[in-house]
MIDOSE-1310 file (N, C-alpha, C; in nm, 2 decimals, decimal comma, always signed):
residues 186
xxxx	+1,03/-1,12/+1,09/+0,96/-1,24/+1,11/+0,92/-1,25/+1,25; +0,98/-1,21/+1,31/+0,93/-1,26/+1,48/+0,87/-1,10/+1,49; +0,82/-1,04/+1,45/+0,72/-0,90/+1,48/+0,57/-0,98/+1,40; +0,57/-1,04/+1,30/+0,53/-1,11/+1,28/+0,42/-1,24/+1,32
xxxx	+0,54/-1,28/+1,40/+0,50/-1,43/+1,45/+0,41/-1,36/+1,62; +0,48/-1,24/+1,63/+0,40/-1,21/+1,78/+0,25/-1,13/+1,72; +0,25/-1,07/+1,62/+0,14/-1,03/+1,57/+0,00/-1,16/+1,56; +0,06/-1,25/+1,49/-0,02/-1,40/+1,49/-0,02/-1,44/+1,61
xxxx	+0,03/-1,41/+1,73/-0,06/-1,46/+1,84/-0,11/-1,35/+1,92; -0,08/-1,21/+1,89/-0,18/-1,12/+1,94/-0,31/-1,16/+1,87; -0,31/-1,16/+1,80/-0,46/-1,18/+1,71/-0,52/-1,28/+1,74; -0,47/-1,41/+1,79/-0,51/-1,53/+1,81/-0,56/-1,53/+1,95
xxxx	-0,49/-1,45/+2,02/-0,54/-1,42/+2,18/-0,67/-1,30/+2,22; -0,66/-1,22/+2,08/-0,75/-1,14/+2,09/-0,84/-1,24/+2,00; -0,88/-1,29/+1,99/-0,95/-1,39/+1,91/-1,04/-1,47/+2,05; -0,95/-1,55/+2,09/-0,99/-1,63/+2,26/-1,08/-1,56/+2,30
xxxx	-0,99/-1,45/+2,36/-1,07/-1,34/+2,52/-1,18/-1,33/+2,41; -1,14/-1,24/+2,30/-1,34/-1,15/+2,27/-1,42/-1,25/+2,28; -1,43/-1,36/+2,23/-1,51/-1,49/+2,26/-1,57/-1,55/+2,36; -1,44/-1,51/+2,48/-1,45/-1,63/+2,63/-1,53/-1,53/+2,70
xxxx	-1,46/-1,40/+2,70/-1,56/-1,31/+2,75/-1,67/-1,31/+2,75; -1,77/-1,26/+2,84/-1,90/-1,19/+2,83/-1,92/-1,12/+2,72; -2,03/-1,12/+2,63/-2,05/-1,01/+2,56/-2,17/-1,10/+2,47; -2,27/-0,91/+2,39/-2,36/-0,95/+2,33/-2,33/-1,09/+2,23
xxxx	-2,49/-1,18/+2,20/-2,43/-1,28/+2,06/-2,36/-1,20/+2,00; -2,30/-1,29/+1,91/-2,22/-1,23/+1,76/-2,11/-1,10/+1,81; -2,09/-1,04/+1,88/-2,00/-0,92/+1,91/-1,87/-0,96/+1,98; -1,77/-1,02/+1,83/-1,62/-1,07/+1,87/-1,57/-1,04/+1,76
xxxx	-1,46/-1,05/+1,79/-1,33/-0,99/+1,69/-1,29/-1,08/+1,58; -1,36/-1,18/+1,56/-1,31/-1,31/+1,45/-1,32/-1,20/+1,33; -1,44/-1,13/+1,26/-1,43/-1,12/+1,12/-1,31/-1,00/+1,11; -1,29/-0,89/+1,20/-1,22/-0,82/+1,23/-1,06/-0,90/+1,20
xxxx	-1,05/-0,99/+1,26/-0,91/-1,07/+1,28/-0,89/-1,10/+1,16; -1,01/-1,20/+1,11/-0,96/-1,25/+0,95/-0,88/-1,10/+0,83; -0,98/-1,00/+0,83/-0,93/-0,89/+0,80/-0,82/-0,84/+0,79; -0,80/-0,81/+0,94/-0,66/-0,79/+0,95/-0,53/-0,88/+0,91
xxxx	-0,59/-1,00/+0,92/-0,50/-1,12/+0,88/-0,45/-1,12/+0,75; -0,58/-1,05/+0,63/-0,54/-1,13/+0,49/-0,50/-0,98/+0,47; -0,51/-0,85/+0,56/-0,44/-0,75/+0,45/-0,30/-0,73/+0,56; -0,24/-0,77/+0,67/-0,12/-0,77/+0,73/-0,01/-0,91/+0,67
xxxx	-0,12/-0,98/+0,62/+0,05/-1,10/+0,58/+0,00/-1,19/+0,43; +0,14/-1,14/+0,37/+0,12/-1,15/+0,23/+0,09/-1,32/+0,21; +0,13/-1,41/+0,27/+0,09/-1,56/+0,28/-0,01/-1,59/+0,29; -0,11/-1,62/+0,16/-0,26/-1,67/+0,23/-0,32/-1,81/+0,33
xxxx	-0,24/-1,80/+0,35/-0,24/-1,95/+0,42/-0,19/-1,88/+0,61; -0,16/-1,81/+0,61/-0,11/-1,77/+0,75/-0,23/-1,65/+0,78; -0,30/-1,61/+0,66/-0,41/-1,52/+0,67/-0,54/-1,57/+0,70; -0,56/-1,67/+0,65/-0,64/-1,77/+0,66/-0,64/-1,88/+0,77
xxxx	-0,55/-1,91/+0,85/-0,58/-2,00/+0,93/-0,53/-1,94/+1,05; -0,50/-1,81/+1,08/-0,47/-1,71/+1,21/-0,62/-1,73/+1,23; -0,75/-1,66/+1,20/-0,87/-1,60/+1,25/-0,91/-1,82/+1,27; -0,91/-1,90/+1,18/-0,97/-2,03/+1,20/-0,90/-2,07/+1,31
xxxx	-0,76/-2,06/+1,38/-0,71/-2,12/+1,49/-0,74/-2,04/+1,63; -0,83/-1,96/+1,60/-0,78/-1,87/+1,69/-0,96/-1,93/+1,74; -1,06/-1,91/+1,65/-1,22/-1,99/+1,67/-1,17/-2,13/+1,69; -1,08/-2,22/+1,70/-1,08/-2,31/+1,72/-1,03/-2,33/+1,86
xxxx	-0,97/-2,24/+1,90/-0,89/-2,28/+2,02/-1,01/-2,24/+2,12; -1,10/-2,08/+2,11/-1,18/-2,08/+2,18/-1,29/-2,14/+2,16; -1,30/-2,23/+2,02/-1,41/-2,33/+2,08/-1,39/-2,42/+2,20; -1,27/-2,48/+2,20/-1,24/-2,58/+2,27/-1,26/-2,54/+2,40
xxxx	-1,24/-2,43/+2,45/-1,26/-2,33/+2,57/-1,39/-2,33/+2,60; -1,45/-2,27/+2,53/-1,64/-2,25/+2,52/-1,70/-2,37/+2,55; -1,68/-2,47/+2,45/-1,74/-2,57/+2,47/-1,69/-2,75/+2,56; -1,56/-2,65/+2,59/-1,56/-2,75/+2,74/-1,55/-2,73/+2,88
xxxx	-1,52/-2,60/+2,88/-1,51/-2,55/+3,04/-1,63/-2,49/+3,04; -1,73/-2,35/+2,95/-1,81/-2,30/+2,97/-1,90/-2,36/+2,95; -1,93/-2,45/+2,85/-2,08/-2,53/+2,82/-1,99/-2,63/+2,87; -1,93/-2,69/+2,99/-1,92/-2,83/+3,01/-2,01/-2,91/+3,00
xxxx	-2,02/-3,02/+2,93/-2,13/-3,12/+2,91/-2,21/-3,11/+2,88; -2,24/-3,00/+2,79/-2,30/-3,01/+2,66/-2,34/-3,07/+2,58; -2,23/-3,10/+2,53/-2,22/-3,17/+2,39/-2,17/-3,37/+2,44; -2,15/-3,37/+2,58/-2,20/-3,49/+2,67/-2,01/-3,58/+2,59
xxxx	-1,90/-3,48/+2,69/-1,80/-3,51/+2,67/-1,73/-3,42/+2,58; -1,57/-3,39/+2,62/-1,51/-3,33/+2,55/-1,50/-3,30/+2,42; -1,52/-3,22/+2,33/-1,52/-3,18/+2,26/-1,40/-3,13/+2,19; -1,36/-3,17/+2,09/-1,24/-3,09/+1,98/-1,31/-2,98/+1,86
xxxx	-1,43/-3,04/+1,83/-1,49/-2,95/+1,74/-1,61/-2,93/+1,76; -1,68/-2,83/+1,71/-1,83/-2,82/+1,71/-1,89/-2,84/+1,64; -2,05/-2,85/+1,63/-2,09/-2,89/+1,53/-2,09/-2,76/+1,41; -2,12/-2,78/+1,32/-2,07/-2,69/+1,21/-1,96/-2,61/+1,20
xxxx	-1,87/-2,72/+1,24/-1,72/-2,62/+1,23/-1,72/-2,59/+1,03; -1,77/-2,68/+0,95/-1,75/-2,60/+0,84/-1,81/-2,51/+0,77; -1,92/-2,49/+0,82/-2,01/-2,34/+0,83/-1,95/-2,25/+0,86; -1,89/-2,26/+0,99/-1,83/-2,15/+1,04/-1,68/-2,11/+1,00
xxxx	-1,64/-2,23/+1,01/-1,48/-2,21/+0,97/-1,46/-2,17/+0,84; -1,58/-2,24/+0,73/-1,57/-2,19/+0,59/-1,59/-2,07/+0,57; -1,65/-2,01/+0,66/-1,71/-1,84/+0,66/-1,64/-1,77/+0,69; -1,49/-1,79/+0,83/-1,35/-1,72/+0,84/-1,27/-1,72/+0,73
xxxx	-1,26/-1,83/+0,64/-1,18/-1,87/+0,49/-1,23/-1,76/+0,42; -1,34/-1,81/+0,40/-1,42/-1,71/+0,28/-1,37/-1,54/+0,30; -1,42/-1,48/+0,44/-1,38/-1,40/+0,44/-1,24/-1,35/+0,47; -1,16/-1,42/+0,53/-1,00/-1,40/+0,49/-0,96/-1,34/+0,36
xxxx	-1,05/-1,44/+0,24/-0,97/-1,44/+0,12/-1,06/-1,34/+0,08; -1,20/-1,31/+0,06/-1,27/-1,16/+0,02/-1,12/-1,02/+0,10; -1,08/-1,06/+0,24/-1,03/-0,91/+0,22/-0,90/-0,89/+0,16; -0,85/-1,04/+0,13/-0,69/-1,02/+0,05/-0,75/-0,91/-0,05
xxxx	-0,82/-0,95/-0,15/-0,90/-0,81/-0,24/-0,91/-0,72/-0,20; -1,00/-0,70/-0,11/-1,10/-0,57/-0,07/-0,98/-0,48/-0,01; -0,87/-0,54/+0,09/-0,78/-0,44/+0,17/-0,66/-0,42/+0,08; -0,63/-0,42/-0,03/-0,51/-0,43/-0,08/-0,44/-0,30/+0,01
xxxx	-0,57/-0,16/+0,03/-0,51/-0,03/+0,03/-0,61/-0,01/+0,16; -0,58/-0,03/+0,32/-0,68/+0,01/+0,40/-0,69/+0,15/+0,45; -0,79/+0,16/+0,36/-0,84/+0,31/+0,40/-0,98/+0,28/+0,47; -1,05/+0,35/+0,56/-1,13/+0,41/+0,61/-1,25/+0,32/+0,56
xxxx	-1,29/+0,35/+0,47/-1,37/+0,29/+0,36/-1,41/+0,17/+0,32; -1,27/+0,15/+0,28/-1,25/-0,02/+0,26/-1,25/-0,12/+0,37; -1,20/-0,07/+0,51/-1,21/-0,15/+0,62/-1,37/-0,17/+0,65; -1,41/-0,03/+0,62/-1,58/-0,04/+0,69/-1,63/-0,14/+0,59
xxxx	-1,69/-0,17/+0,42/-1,74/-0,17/+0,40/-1,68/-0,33/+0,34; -1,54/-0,34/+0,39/-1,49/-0,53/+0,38/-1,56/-0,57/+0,52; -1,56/-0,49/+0,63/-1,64/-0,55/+0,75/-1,74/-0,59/+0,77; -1,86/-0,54/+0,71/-1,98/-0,52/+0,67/-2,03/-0,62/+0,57
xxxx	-1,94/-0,69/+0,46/-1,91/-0,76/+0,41/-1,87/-0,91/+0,40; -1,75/-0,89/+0,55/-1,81/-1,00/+0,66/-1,86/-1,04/+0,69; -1,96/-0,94/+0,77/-2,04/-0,96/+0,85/-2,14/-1,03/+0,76; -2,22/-1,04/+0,69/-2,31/-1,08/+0,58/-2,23/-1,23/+0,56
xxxx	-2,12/-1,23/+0,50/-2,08/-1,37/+0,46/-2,10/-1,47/+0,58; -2,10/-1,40/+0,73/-2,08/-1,48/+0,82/-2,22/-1,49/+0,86; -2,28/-1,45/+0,85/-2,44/-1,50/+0,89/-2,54/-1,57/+0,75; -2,48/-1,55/+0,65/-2,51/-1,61/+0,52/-2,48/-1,76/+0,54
xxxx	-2,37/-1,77/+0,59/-2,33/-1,91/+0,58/-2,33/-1,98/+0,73; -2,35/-1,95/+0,79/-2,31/-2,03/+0,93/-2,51/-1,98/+0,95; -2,59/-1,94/+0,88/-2,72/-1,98/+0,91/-2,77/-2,05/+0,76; -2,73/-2,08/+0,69/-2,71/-2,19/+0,59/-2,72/-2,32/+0,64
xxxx	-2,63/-2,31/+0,73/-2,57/-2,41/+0,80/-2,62/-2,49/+0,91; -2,68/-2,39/+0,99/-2,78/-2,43/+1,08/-2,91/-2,48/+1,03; -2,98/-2,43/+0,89/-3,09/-2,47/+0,85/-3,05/-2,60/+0,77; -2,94/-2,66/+0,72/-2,89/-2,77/+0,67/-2,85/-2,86/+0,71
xxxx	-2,80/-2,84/+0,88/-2,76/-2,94/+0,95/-2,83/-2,96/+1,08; -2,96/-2,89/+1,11/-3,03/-2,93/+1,23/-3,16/-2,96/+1,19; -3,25/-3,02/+1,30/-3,40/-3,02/+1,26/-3,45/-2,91/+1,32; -3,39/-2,82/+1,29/-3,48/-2,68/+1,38/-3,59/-2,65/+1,29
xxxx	-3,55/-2,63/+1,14/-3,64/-2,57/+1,03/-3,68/-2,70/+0,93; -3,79/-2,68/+0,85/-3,81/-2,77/+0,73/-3,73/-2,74/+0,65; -3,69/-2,89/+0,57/-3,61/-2,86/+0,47/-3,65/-2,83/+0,37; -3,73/-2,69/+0,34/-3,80/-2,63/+0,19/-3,74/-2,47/+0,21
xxxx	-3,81/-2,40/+0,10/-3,77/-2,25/+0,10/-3,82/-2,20/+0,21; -3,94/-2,22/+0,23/-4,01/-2,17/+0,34/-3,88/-2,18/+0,48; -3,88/-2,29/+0,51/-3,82/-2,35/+0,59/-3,60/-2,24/+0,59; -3,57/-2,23/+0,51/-3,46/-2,13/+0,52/-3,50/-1,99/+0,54
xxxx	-3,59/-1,95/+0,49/-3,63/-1,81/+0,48/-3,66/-1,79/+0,62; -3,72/-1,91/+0,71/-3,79/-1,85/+0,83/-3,61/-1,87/+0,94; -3,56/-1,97/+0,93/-3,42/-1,96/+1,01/-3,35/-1,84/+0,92; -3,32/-1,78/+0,87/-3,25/-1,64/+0,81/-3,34/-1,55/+0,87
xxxx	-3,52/-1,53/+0,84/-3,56/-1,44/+0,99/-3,55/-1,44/+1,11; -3,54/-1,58/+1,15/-3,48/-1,59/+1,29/-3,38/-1,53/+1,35; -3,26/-1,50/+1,21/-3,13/-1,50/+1,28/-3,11/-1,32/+1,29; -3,22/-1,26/+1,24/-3,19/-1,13/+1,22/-3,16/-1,02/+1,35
xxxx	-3,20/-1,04/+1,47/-3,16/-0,98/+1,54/-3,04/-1,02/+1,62; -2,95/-1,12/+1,55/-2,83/-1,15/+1,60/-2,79/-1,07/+1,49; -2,79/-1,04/+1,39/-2,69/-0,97/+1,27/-2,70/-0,84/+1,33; -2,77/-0,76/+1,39/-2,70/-0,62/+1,45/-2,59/-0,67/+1,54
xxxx	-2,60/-0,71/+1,64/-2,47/-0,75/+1,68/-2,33/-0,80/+1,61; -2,36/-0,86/+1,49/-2,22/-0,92/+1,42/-2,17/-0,80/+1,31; -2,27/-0,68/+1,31/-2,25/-0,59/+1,24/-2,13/-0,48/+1,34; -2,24/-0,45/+1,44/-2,19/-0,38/+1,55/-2,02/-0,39/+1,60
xxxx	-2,01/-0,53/+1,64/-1,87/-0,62/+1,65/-1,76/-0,58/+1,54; -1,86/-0,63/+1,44/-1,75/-0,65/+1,32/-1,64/-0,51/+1,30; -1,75/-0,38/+1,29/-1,74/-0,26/+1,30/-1,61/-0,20/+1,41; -1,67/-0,25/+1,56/-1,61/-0,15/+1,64/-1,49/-0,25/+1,60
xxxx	-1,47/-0,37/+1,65/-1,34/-0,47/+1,60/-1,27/-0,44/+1,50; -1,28/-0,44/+1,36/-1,24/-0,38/+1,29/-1,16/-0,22/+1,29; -1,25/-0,14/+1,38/-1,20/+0,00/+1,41/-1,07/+0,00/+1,49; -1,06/-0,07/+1,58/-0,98/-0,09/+1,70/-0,81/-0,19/+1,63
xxxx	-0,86/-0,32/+1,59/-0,75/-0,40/+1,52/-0,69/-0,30/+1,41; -0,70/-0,25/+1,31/-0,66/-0,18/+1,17/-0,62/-0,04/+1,25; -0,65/+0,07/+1,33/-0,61/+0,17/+1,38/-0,49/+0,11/+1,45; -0,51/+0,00/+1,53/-0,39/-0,02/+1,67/-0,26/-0,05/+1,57
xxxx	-0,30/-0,15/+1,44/-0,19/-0,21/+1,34/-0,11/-0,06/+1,29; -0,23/+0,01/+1,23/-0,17/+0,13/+1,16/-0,07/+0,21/+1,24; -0,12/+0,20/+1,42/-0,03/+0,31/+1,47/+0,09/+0,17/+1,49; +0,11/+0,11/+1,54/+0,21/+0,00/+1,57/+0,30/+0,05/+1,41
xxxx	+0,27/+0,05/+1,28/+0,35/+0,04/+1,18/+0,42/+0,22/+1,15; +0,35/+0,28/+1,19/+0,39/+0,38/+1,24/+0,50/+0,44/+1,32; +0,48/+0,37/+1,40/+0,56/+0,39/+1,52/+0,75/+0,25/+1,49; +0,70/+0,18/+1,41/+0,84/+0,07/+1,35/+0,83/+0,09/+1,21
xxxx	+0,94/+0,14/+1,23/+0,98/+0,07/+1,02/+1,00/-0,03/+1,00; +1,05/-0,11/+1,15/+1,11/-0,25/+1,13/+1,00/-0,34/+1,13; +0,86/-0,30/+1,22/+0,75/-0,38/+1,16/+0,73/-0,39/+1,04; +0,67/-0,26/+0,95/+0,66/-0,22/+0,82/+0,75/-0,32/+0,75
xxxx	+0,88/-0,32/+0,77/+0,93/-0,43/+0,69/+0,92/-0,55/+0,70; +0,92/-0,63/+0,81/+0,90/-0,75/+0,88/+0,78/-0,79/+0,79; +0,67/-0,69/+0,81/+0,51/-0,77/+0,80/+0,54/-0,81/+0,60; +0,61/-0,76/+0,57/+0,60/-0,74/+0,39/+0,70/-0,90/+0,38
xx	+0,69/-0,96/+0,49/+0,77/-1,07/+0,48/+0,70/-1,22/+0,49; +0,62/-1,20/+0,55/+0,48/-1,31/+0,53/+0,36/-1,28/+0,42
């Protein structure tokens, strides 16, 4: 349990930094996290709300120290937290499926798979909840073109993130039997 509970805030910390940090759009460790979350702990509920707490905390970061006054006063949430947040869920619960057995394969191609659900829905989102676009087909079709050169980056991210979390897990279980057993405990 407590290899466990430190695992849920490594992930939650690597969640923060890849975010707070500098780095290309879209290129952070959330869809990676969720991943790792729903095939490391058998509780869907601790798989699922690791990768959402972890965007939640560095929203609050982002959007009050880095965009201070912004949003014209402190901020708890952002706008489309359920675009976004529903798209960590969503994908949490696609990889309880997809990783039963993470091989090589399945990590790449539940990543990738991510990545899609998260620009599917969090630019849904944007064309439903702002006046950026008209509200017709035309009008989604042209915000989903817009968003396309951010999707090489959430591909790229999802990818090397994914590579790095699931190799570092594998060798960590490796290296403990007592993790290996711990984690079969959530």
């Amino acid at each position: 349990m407590k290899k466990n509970i430190i695992l849920i805030i490594a992930l939650v910390a690597i969640g923060i930094i890849g975010r707070v940090i500098p780095h290309p759009y879209n290129f952070t460790p959330m869809t990676a996290i969720a991943l790792l979350s729903a095939h490391a702990f058998k509780n869907k509920w601790i798989a699922i709300g690791t990768p959402i707490i972890s965007f939640w905390i560095s929203d609050i970061i982002i959007n009050n120290f880095i965009y201070a006054g912004y949003y014209g006063g402190f901020t708890l949430f952002s706008p489309g937290i359920f675009w976004i947040y529903g798209s960590m869920a969503c994908i949490a619960l696609m990889g309880r499926f997809s990783l039963n057995k993470a091989s090589i394969a399945n990590v790449g191609l539940s990543s990738v798979a991510g990545s899609m659900i998260f620009f599917i829905f969090t630019n849904f989102g944007v064309w439903a909840m702002s006046a950026m676009y008209a509200k017709s087909f035309a009008g989604l079709i042209q915000c989903y073109t817009f968003a396309i050169p951010f999707f090489g980056s959430t591909i790229l991210g999802d990818l090397v993130y994914s590579t790095i979390l699931f190799s570092s897990y594998s060798f960590a279980l490796s290296k403990s039997s007592t993790f290996n057993k711990a984690s079969n405990l959530i």
